[in-house]
C-alpha positions as a printed NumPy array, in Angstrom:
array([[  7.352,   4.842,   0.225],
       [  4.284,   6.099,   1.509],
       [  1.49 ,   4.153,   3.375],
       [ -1.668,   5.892,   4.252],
       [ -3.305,   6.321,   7.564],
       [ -6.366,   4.66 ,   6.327],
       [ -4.239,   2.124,   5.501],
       [ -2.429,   1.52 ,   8.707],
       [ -5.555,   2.013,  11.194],
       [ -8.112,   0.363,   9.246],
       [-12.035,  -0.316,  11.189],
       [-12.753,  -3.714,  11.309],
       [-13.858,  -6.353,  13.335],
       [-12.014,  -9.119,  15.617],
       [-10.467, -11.02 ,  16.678],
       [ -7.629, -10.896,  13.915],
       [ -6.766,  -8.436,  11.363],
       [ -4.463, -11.404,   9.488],
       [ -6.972, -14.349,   9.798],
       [-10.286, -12.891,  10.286],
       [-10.167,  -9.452,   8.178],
       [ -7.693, -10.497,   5.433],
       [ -9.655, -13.919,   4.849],
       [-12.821, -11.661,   4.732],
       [-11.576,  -9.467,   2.407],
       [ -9.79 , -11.945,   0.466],
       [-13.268, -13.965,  -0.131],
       [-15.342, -10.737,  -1.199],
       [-12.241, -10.142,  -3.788],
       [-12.886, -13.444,  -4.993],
       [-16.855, -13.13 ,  -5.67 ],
       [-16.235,  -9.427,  -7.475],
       [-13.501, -11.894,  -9.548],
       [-15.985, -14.532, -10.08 ],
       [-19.037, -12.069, -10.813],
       [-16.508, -10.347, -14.186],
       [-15.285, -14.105, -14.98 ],
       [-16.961, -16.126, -17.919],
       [-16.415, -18.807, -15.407],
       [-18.969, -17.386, -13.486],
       [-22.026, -18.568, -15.004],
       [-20.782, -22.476, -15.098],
       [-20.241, -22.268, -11.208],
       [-22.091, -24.753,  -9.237],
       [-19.227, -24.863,  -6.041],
       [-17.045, -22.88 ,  -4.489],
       [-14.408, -23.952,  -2.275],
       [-11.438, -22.427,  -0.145],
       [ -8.406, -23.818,   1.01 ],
       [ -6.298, -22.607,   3.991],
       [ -2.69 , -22.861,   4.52 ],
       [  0.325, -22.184,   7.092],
       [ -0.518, -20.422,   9.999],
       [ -4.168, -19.947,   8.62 ],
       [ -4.881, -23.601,   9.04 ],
       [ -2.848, -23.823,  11.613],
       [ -5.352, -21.32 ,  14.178],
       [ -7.81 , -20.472,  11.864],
       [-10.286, -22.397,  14.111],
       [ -9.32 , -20.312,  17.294],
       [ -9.06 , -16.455,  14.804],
       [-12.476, -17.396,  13.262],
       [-11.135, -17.766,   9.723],
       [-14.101, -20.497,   8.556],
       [-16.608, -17.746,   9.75 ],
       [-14.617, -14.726,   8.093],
       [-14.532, -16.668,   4.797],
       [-17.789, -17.654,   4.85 ],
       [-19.013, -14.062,   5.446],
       [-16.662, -12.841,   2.717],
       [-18.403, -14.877,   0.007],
       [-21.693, -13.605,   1.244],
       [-20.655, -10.2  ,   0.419],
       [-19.257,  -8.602,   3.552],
       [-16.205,  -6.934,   4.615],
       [-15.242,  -6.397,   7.834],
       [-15.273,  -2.059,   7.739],
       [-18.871,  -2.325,   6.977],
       [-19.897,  -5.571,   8.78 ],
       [-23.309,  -5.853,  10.934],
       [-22.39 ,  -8.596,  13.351],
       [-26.202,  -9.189,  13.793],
       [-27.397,  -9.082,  10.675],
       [-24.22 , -11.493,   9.777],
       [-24.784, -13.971,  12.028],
       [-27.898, -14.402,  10.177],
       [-26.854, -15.396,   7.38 ],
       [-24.604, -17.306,   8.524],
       [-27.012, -19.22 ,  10.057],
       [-28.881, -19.645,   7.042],
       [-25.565, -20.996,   5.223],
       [-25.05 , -23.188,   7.159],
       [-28.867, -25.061,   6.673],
       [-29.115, -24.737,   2.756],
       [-25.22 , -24.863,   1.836],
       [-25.973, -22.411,  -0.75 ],
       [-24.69 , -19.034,  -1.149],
       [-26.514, -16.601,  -3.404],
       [-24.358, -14.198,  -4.862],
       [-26.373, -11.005,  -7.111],
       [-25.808, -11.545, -10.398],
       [-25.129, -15.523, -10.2  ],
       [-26.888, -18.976,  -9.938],
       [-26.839, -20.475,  -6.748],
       [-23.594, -21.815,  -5.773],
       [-23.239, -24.894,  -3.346],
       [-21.074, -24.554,   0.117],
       [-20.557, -26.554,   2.602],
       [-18.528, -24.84 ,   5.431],
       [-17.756, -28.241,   7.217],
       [-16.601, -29.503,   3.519],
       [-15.542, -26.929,   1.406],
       [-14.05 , -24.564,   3.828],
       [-10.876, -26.925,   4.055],
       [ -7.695, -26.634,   6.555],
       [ -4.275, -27.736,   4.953],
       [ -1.78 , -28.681,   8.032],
       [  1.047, -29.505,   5.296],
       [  3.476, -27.086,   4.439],
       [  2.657, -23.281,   4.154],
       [  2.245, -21.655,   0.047],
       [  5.735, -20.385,  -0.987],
       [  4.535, -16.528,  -1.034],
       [  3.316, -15.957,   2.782],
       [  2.549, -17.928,   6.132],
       [ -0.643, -16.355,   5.853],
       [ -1.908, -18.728,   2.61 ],
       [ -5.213, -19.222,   0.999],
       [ -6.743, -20.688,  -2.148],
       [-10.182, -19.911,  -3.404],
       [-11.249, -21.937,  -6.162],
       [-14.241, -21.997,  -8.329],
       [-15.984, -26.136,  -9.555],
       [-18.299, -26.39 , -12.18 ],
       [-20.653, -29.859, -11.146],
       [-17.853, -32.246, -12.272],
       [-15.911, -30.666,  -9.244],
       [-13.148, -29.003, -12.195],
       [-11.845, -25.993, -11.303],
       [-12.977, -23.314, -13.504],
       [-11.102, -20.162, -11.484],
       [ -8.791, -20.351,  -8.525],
       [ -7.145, -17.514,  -7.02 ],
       [ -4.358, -17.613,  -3.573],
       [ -4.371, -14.893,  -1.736],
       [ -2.193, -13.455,   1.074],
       [ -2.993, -12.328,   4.192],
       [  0.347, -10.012,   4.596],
       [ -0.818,  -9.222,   8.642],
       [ -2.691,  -5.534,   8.822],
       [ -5.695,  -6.685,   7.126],
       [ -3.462,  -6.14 ,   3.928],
       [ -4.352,  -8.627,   1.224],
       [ -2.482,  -9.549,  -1.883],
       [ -2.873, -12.128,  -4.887],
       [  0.065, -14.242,  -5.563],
       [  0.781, -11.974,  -8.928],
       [  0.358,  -8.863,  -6.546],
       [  3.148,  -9.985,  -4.097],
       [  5.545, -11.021,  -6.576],
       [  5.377,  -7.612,  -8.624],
       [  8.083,  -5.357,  -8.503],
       [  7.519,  -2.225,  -6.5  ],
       [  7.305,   1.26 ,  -7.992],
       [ 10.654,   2.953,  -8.771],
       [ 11.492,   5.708,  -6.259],
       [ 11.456,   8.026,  -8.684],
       [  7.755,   7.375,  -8.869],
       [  7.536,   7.897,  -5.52 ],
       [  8.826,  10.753,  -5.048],
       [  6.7  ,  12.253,  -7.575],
       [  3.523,  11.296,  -5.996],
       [  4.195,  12.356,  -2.77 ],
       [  5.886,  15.33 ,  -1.169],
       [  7.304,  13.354,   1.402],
       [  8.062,   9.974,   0.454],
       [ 10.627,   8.674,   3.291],
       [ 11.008,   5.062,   3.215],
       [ 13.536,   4.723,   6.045],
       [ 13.521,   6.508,   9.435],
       [ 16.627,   8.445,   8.268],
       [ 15.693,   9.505,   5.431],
       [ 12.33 ,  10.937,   7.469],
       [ 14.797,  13.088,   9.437],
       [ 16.508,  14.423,   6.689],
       [ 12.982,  15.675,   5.185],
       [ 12.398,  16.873,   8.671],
       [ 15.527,  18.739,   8.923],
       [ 15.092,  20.182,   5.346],
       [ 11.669,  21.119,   5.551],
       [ 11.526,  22.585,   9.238],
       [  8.16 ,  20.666,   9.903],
       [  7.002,  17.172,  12.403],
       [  6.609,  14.083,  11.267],
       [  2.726,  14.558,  11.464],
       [  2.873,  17.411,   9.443],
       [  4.717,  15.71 ,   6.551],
       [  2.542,  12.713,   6.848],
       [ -0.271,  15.157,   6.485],
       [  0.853,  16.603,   3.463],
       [  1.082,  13.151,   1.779],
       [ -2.075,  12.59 ,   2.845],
       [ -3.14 ,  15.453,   1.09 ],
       [ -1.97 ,  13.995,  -2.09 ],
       [ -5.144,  12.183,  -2.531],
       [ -7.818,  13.499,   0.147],
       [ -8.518,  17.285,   0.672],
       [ -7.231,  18.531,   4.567],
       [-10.987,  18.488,   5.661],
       [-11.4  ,  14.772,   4.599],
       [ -8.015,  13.796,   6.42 ],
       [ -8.945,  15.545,   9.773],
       [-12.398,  13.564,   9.726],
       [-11.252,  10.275,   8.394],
       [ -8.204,  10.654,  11.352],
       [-11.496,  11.827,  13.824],
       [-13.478,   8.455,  12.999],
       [-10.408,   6.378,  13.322],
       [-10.128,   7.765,  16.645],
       [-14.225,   7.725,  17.827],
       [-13.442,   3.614,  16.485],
       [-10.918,   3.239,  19.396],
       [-12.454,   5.422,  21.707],
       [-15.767,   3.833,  21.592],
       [-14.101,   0.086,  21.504],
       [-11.961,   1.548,  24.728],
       [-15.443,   2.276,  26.525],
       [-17.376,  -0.883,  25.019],
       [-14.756,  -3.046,  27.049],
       [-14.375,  -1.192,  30.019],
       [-18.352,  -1.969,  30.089],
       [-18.427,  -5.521,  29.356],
       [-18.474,  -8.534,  31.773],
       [-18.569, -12.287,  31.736],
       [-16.212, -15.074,  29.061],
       [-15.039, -14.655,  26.335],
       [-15.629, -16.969,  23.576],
       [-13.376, -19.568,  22.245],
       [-13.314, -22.381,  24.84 ],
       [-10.747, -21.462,  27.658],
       [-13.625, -19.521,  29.459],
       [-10.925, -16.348,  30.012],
       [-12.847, -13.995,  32.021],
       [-13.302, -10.434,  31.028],
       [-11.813,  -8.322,  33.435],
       [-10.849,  -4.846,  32.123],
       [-14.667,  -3.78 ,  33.9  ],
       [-13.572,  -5.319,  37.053],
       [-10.442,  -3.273,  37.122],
       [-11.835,   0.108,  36.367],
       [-14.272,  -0.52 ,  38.692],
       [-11.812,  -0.541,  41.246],
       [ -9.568,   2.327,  40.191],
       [-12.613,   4.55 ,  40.206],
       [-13.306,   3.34 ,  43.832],
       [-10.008,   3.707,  45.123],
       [-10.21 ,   7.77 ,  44.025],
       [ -9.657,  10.476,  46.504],
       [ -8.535,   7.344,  48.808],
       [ -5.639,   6.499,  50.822],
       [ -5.209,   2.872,  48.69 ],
       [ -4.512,   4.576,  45.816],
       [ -0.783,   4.069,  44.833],
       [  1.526,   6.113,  42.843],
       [  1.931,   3.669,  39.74 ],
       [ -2.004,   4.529,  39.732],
       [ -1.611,   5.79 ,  35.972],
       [  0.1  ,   2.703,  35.104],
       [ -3.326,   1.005,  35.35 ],
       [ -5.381,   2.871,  34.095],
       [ -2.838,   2.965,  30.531],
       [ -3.545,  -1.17 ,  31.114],
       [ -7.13 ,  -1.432,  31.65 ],
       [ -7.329,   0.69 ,  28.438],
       [ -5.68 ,  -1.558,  26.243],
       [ -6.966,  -4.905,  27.532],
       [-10.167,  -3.423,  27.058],
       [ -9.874,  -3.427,  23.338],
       [ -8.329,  -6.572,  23.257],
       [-11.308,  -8.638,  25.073],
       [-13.285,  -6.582,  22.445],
       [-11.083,  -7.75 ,  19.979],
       [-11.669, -11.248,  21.239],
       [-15.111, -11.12 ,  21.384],
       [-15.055, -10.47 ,  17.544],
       [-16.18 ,  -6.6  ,  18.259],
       [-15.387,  -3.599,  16.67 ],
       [-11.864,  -2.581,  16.37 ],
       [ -9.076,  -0.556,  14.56 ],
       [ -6.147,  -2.545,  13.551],
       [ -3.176,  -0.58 ,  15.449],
       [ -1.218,  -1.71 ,  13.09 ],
       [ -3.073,  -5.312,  13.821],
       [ -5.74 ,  -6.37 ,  15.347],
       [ -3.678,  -8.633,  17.959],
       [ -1.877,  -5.68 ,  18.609],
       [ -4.756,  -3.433,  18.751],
       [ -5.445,  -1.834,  22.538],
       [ -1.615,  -0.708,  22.737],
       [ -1.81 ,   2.636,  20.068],
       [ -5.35 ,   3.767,  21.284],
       [ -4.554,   3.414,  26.003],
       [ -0.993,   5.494,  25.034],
       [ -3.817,   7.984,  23.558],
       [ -6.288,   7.725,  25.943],
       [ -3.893,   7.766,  28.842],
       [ -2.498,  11.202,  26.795],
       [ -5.931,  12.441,  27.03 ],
       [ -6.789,  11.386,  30.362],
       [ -3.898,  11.685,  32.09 ],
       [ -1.379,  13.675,  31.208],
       [ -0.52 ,  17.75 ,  32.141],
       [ -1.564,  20.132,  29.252],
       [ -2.777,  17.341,  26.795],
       [ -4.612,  19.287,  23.912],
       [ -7.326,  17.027,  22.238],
       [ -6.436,  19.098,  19.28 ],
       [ -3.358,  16.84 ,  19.049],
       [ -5.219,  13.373,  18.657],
       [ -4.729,  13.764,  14.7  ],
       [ -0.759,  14.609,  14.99 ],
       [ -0.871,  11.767,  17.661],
       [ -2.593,   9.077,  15.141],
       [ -0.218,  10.723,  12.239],
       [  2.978,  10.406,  13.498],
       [  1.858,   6.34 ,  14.937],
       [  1.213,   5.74 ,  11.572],
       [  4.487,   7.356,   9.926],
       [  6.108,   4.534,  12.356],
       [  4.05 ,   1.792,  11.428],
       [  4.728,   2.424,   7.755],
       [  8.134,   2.197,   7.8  ],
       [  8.204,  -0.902,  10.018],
       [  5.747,  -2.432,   7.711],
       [  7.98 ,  -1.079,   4.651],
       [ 11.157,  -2.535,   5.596],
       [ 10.195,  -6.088,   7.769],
       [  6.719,  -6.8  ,   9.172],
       [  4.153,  -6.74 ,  10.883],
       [  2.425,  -9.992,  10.724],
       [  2.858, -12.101,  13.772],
       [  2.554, -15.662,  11.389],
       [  5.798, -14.072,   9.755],
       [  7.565, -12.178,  12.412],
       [  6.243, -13.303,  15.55 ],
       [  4.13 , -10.839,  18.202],
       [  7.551,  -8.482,  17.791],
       [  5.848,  -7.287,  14.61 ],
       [  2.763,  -7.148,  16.032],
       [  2.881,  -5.699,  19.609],
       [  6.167,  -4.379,  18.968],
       [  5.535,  -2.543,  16.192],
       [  2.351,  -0.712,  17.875],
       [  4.654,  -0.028,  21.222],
       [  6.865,   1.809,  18.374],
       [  3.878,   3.892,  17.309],
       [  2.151,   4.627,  20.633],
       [  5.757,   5.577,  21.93 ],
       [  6.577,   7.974,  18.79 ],
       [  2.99 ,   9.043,  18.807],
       [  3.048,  10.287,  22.721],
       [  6.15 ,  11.906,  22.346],
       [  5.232,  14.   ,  19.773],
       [  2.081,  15.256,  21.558],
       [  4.367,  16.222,  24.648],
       [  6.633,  18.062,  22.804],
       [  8.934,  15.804,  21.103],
       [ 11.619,  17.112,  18.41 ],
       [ 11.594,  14.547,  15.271],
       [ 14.873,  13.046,  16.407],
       [ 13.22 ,  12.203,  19.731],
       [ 10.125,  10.743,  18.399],
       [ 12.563,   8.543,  16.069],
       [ 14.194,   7.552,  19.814],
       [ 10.678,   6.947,  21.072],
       [ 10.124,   4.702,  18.67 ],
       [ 13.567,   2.799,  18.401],
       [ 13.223,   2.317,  22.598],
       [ 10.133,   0.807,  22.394],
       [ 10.558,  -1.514,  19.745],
       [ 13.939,  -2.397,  20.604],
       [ 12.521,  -4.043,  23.748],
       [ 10.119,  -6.144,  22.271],
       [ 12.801,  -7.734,  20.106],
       [ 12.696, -11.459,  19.667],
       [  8.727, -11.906,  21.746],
       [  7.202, -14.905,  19.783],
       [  3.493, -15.172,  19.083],
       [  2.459, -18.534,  20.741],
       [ -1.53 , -17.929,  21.365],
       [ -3.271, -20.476,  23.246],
       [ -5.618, -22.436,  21.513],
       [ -5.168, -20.295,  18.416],
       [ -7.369, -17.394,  20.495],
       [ -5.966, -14.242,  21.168],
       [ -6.739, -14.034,  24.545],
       [ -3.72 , -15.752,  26.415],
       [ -0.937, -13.523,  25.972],
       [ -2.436, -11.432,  23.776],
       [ -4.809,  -9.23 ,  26.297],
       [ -2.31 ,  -8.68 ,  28.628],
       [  0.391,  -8.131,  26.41 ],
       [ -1.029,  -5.281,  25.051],
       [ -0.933,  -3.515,  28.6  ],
       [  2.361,  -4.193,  29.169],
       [  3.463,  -2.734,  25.814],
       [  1.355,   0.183,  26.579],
       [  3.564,   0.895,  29.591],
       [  6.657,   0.159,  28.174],
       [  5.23 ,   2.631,  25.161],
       [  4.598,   5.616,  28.534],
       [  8.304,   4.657,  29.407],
       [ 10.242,   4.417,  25.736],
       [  8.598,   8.107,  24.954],
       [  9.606,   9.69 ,  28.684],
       [ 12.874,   8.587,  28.084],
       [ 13.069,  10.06 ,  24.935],
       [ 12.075,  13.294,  25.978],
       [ 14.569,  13.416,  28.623],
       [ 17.472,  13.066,  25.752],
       [ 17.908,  15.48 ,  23.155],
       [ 17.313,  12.968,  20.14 ],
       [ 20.752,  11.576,  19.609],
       [ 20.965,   7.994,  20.709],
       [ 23.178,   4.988,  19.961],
       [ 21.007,   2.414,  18.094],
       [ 18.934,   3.737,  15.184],
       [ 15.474,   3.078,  14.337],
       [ 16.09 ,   1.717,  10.828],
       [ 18.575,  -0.876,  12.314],
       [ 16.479,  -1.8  ,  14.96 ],
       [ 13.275,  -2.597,  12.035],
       [ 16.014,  -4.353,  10.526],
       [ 16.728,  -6.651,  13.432],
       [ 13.364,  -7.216,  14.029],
       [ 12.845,  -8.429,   9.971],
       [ 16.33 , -10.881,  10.809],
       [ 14.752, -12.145,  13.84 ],
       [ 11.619, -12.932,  12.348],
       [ 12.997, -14.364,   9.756],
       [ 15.486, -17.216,  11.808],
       [ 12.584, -17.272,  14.325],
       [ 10.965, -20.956,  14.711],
       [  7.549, -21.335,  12.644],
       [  6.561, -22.954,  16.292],
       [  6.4  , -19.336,  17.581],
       [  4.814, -17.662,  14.475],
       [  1.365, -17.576,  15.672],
       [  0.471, -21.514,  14.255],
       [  0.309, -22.522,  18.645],
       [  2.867, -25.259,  18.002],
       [  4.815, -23.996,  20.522],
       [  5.572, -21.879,  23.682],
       [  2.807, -21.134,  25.951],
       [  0.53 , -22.565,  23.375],
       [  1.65 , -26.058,  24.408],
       [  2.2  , -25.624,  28.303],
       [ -1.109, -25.41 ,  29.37 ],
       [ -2.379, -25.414,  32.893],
       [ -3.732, -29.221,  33.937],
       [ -6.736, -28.079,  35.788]])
């Protein structure tokens, strides 16, 4: 099993990497589909049906808008938010979308951009059908798509196809662990980290120079999102007029320096105000690295930044080795359950990135690969069973401060580790697999569609 970096930490845009970048993507697959389709040329419509927990808060993740911009040829990596909300603009007065190499095609956003509250499509929560009309309004072409959480898309064919062998596997890659034990074991055999065995499979396709500079944007993405946020004031969009307040909060760390109000847990906030800084980004619809999700993204990047920042000896040589080993983690969680919150709840989400930041850290302060295995189990453990109930379908309320928290608890899961030498009661691998049972009995209520939790106990006032 092997999952890329670029695969795992993918630039994109907000607020969700499951209902705004998948949908995005999904839509742009669709036109390329269209475009090499004799069906093509008797277009006249298109239209695009949403399902499960798509429909469900697809209003609140922008999913209409990420569709929309999909079929006009954008995707999200690449996306220029002013030139986009241009043409959106211009969509929505002529209904027509003009595709290169196509007539004109009619769209309606307010008709053909349809939410489906009945049951989700057999193959994912995350559900969508994008179907080409000649002017009868027969479908000449229809695709579904999944949005699989990530960003990750796949067609219906694509998710029921069997996976390679792993005897293929192992012959593309030189380290092809699919399980955390089996990661060991190559550890063990091979003498080297984690990161450095996730670097040689990188290496498999990409030269070292083009790994270390992909794994250097990645990180100028997060870094630059990190300091965007901190810089930001006023609401955020959406309707509950939350307040951005990660700008506030620095403000008043920096002016409590070389002060007597300063407090010990000091730290602690700053590793906070990092993450929530991303994640009013995030809601904003800025720029952002899915970490492994966009809901989950400020948690991977503070542990970082706080390494950076904060911690005695940290080497900025490491960020790579950092990002490296995060993303051995999220692979294998991804692998073997999930890490979509509309099919695992925000344990897959949030929980999952604690898991990364927390391996991630404790490799870059020393950690053998048993304890960065620990790391990961400790923090992921403790996130087992948290449902993803957004308000209003946003994610702003939990999902800003969430991310803070899990930062901490990411600090704490990778001190601990380091204070053990490795060997620990409850493996990794059966902790991802409690976390895929969980999800799995979970309630749809608390799968990110806001039918339940704190999505329906709302303050009054």
């Amino acid at each position: 099993m092997f999952l890329s970096v670029f695969d795992v930490f993918k630039i994109g845009i907000g607020p969700s990497s499951s209902h705004t970048m998948g949908p995005m993507t999904a839509a742009a697959r669709f036109v390329d589909l269209l475009r090499q389709s004799r069906a093509g040329q008797g277009t006249t419509r298109l239209r695009a049906t949403l399902y499960g927990s798509l429909a469900f808060t697809g209003k609140g993740h922008a999913t209409d808008r990420a569709v929309a911009l999909g079929l006009l040829g954008y995707l999200p990596a690449d996306l220029d938010p002013d030139e986009a909300e241009r043409w959106l603009a211009g969509l929505k007065e002529t209904k027509i979308l003009r595709i290169e190499g196509m007539p004109a095609l009619s769209f309606d956003t307010d008709r053909d951009i349809v939410f489906d509250y009945g049951p989700a499509l057999s193959g994912h929560a995350n559900g969508m059908i994008l179907e080409a009309l000649d002017p009868r309004g027969d479908v000449l072409l229809a695709e579904t798509y999944y949005s699989i959480g990530g960003g990750f898309v796949v067609t219906a064919a694509e998710r029921e196809a069997p996976e390679a062998s792993q005897a293929e596997q192992t012959a593309a890659w030189p380290y092809p662990f699919d399980s955390a034990a089996s990661m060991l074991r190559m550890a063990r055999e091979s003498g080297l980290s984690i990161a450095a065995m996730k670097r040689a499979n990188e290496a498999a396709s990409l030269s070292a120079p083009e790994v270390e500079a992909g794994v250097g944007r990645i990180w100028a993405v997060m870094d630059g999102c990190i300091e965007r946020g901190l810089a930001q004031e006023g609401e955020l969009p959406g309707g509950l007029r939350v307040r951005r307040r990660a700008k506030k909060i620095r403000d008043q760390l920096v002016g409590e320096r070389g002060t007597n109000s300063s407090q010990p847990h000091v730290a602690s906030d700053w590793l906070s105000v990092y993450a929530m800084a991303v994640n009013e980004e995030n809601a904003a619809g800025g720029k952002v690295v899915t970490a492994p999700t966009n809901g989950a993204a400020g948690v991977v990047p503070a542990v970082l930044r706080y390494y950076l920042d904060h911690c005695t000896g940290a080497d900025r040589g490491r960020v790579a080795d950092f990002l490296l080993t995060a993303a051995a983690i999220g692979g294998l969680i991804k692998h073997n359950a999930s890490i979509s919150g509309a099919e695992a709840g925000c344990q897959g989400e949030v929980g999952s990135a604690a898991a990364m930041a927390a391996a991630g850290l404790c490799a870059v302060l020393g950690g053998s690969p048993e304890q960065v295995e620990n790391a990961a189990e400790i923090a992921l453990e403790h996130h087992l069973g948290m449902t993803c109930d957004p308000v209003a379908g946003l994610v702003q309320v939990p999902c800003i401060e969430r991310n803070g928290i899990a930062a901490t608890k990411a600090v704490a899961a990778a001190s601990l580790a380091l204070r053990g030498d490795g060997t620990h009661f409850m493996p990794l691998d059966n902790c991802i697999a409690a976390m895929r049972q969980t999800g799995e009995e979970m309630s749809a209520k608390f799968k990110e569609t806001s039918l339940g939790g704190l999505a329906v106990n709302l303050p009054e006032c």
